[in-house]
C-alpha positions as YAML, in Angstrom:
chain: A
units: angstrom
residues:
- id: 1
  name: UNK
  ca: [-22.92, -15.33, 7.20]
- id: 2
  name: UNK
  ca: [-22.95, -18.37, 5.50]
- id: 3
  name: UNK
  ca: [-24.21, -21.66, 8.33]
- id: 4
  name: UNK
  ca: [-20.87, -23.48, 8.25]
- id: 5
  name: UNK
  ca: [-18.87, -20.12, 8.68]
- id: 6
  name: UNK
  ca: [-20.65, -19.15, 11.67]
- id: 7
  name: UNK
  ca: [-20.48, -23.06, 13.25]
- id: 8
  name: UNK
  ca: [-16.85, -22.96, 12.36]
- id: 9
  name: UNK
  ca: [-16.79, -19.47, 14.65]
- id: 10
  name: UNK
  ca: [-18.65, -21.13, 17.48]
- id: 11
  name: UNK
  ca: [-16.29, -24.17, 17.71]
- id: 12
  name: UNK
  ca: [-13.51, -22.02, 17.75]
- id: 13
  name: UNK
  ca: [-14.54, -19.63, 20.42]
- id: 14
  name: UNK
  ca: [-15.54, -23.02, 22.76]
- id: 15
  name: UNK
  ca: [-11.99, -23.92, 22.11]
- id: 16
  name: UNK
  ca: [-10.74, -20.53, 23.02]
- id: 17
  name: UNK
  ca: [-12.31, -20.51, 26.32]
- id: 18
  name: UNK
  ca: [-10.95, -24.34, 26.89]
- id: 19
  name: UNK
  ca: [-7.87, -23.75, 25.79]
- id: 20
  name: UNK
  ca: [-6.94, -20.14, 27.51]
- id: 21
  name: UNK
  ca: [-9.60, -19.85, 30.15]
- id: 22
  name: UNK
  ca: [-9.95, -24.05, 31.01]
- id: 23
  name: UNK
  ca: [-13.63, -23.26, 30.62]
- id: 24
  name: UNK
  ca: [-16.12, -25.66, 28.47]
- id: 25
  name: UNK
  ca: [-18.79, -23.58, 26.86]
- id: 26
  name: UNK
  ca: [-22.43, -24.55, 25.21]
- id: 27
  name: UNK
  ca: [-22.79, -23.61, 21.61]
- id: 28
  name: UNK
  ca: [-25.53, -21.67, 22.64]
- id: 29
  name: UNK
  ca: [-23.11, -19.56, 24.94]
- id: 30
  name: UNK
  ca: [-20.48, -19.60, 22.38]
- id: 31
  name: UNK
  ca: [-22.94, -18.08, 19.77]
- id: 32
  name: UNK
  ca: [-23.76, -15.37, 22.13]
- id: 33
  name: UNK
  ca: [-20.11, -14.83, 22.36]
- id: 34
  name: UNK
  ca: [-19.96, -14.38, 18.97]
- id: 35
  name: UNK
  ca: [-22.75, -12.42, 18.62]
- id: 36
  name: UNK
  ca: [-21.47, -9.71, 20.85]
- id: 37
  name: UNK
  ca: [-18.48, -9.20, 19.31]
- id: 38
  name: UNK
  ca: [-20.57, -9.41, 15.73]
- id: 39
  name: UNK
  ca: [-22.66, -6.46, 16.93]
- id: 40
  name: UNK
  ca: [-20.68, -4.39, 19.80]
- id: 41
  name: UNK
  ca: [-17.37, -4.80, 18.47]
- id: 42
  name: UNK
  ca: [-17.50, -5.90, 14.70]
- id: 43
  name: UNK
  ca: [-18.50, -2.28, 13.65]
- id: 44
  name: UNK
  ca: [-15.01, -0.54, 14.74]
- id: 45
  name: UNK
  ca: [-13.27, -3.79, 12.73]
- id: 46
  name: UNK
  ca: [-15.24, -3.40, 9.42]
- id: 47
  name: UNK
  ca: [-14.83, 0.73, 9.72]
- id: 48
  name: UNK
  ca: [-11.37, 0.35, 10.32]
- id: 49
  name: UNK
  ca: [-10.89, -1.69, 7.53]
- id: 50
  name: UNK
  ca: [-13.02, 1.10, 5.39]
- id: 51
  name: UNK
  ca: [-11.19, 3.46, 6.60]
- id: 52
  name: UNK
  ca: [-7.96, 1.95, 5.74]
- id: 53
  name: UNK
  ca: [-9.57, 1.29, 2.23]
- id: 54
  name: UNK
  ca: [-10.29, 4.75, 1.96]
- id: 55
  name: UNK
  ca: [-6.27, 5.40, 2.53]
- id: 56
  name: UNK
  ca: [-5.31, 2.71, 0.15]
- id: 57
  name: UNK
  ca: [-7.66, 4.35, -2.63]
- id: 58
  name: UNK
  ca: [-6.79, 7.40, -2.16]
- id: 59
  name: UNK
  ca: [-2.59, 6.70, -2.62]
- id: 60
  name: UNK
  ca: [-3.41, 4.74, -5.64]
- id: 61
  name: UNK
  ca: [-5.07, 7.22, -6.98]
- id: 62
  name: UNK
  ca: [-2.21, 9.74, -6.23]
- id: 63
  name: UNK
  ca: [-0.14, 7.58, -8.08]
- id: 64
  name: UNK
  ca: [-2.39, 7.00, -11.24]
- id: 65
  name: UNK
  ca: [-2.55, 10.90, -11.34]
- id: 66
  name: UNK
  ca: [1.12, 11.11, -11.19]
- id: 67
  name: UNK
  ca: [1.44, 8.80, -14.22]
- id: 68
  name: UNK
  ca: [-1.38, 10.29, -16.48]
- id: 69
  name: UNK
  ca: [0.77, 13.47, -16.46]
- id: 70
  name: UNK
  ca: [3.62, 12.02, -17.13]
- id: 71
  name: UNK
  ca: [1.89, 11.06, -20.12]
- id: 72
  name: UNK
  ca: [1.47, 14.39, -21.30]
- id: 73
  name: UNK
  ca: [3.21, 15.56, -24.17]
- id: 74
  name: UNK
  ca: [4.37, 19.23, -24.29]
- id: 75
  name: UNK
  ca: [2.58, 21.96, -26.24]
- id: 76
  name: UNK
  ca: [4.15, 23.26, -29.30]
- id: 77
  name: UNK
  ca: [4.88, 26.88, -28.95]
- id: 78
  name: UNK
  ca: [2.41, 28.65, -31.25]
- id: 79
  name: UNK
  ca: [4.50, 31.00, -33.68]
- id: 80
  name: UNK
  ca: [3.21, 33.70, -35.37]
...
């Protein structure tokens, strides 16, 4: 995560806990904050979101099937 992202998440989770909790918070304890929820919670957010990828893809791809046969033309009957 790129240095200014991360400070941006640390000033926001002091202000969180001042603004709900009326607690002031050290960056240091606001980075821990945030790196609990990076590494205990994070994971069911990001496979979640694959997951819901996964759905996504999968629909589009129902609907690109459905228009590649509608593309088809009909055989001509063979006569003989």
């Amino acid at each position: 995560m790129p240095r200014e992202k991360k400070k941006e998440l640390i000033e926001r989770i002091q202000s969180f806990f001042y603004e709900e909790r009326n607690e002031e918070i050290g960056e240091l304890a606001a980075e821990n904050v945030l790196h609990f929820v990076m590494s205990e919670i994070g994971p069911t957010f990001y496979n979640t979101g694959i997951s819901d990828a996964i759905g996504m893809t999968e629909q589009k791809w129902i609907s690109i099937e459905q228009d590649l046969e509608a593309l088809k033309k009909p055989d001509p009957e063979v006569k003989r």
